[in-house]
C-alpha positions as CSV (number, residue, x, y, z in Angstrom):
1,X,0.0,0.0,0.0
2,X,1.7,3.7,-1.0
3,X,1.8,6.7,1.3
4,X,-0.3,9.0,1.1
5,X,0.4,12.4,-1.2
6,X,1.8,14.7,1.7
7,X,-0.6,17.4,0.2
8,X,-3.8,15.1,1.0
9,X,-2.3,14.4,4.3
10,X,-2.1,18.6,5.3
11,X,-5.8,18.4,4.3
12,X,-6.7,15.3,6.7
13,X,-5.0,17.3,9.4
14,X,-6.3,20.9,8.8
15,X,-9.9,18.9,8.3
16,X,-9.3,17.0,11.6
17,X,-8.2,20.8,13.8
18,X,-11.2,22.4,12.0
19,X,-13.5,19.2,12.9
20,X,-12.4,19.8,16.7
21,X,-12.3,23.3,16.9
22,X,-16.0,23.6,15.6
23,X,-17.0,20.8,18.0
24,X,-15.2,22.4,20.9
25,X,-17.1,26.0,19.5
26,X,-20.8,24.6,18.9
27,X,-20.4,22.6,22.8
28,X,-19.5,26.3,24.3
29,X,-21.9,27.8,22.7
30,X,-24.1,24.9,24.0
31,X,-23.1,25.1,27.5
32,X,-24.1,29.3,27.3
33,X,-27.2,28.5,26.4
34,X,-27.9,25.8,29.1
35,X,-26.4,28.9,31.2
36,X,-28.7,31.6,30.3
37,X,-32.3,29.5,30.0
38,X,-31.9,27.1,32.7
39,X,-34.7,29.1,35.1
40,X,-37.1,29.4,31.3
41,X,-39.8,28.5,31.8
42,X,-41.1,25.8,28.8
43,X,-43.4,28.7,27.3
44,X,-40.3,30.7,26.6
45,X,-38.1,27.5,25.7
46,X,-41.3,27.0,23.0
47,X,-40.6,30.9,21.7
48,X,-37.5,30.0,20.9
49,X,-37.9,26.5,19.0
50,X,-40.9,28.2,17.0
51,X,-38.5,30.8,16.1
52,X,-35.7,28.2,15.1
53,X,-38.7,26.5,13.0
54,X,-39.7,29.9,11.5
55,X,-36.2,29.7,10.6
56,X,-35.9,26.9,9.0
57,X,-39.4,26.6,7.4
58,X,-39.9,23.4,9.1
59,X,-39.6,21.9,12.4
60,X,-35.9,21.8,13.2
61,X,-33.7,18.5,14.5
62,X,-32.3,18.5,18.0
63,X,-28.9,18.7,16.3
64,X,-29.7,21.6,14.5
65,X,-30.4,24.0,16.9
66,X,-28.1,25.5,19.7
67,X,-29.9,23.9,23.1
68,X,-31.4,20.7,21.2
69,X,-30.3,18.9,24.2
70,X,-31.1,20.7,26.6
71,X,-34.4,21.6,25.3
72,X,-35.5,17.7,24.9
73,X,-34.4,17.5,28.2
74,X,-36.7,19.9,29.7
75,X,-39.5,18.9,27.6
76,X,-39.0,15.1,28.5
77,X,-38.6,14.2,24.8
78,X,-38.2,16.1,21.7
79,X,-41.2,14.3,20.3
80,X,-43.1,17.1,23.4
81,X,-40.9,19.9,22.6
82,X,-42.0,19.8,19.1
83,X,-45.4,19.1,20.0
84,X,-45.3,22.3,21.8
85,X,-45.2,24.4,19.0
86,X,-47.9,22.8,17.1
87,X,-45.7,19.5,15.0
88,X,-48.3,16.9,14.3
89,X,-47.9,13.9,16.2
90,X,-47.1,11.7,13.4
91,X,-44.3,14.0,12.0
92,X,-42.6,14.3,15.3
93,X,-42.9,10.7,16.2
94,X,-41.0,9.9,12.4
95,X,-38.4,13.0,12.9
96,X,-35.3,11.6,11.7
97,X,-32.1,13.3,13.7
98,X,-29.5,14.6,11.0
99,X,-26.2,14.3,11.9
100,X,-24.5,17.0,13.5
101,X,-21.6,17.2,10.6
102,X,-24.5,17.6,7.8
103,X,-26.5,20.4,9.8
104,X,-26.2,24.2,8.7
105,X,-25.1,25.0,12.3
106,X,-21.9,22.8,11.8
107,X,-21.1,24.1,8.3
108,X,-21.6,27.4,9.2
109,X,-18.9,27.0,12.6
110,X,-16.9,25.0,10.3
111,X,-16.4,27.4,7.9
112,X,-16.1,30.4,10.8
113,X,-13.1,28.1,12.4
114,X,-11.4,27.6,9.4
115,X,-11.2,31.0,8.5
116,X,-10.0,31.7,12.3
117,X,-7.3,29.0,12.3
118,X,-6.3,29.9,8.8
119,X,-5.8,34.0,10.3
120,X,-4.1,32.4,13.6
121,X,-1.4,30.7,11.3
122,X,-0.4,33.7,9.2
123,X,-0.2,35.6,12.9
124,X,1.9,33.1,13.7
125,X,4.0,33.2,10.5
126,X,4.1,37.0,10.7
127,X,5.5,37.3,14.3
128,X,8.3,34.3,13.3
129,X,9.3,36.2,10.8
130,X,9.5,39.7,12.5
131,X,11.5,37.6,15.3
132,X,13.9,36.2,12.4
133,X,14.2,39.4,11.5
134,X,15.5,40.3,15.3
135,X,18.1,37.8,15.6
136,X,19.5,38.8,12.7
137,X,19.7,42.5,13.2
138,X,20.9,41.5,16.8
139,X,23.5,38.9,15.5
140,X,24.5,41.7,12.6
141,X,25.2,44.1,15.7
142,X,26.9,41.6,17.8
143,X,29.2,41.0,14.5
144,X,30.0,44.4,13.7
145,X,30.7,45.5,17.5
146,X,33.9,42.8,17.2
């Protein structure tokens, strides 16, 4: 079996830091939101998941939303929470979860880390290279002073 083109292989690993980055984003931003609602009461938990189905033009998956979690937790199921704002019975009961990595919410953090990790690596560069530039002026002094 051949190696892998090192090209493919920067991808994999750029793909897997963006993949945990957004993960470790979308669970913060998950934990802020169990934060801030965890004295709601259900009628305002319902405001907000008609307003994420008003969103997306349908009823949204627990994975699609910020607080899915939480907010089948509260309800008891997410079969009640999206009774609560007026599902039928039969469509929530045959709700089929997406997964996380194929949901708008994890594109859209995806895209946001990459673009952050992408800016922290040319800081990065950047300030290597103004340090470079240091040590040689300073070895360039030390040289001359001789």
């Amino acid at each position: 079996m051949g190696r892998q083109h090192p090209d493919k292989s920067l991808e994999n690993a750029l793909h897997r830091i963006v993949k945990q980055r957004t993960l470790a984003a979308l669970s913060m931003k998950n934990v802020a939101f169990v934060l801030e609602h965890q004295d709601d009461a259900l009628d305002d938990l319902t405001e907000y998941l008609h307003a994420c189905r008003m969103e997306f033009d349908r009823p949204p998956t627990r994975s699609e939303i910020i607080g899915g979690d939480f907010i089948e937790y509260r309800f008891g199921s997410w079969r009640k929470a999206l009774l609560a704002i007026g599902v039928k019975s039969e469509w929530a009961l045959n709700a089929k979860p997406r997964k996380l990595e194929e949901t708008k919410l994890y594109l859209d953090e995806y895209a946001a880390q990459k673009q952050l990790h992408q800016q922290e690596k040319q800081q990065k560069k950047e300030k290597n290279k103004r340090k470079d530039a240091e040590r040689r002026k300073q070895a360039a002094k030390a040289g001359g002073s001789k």
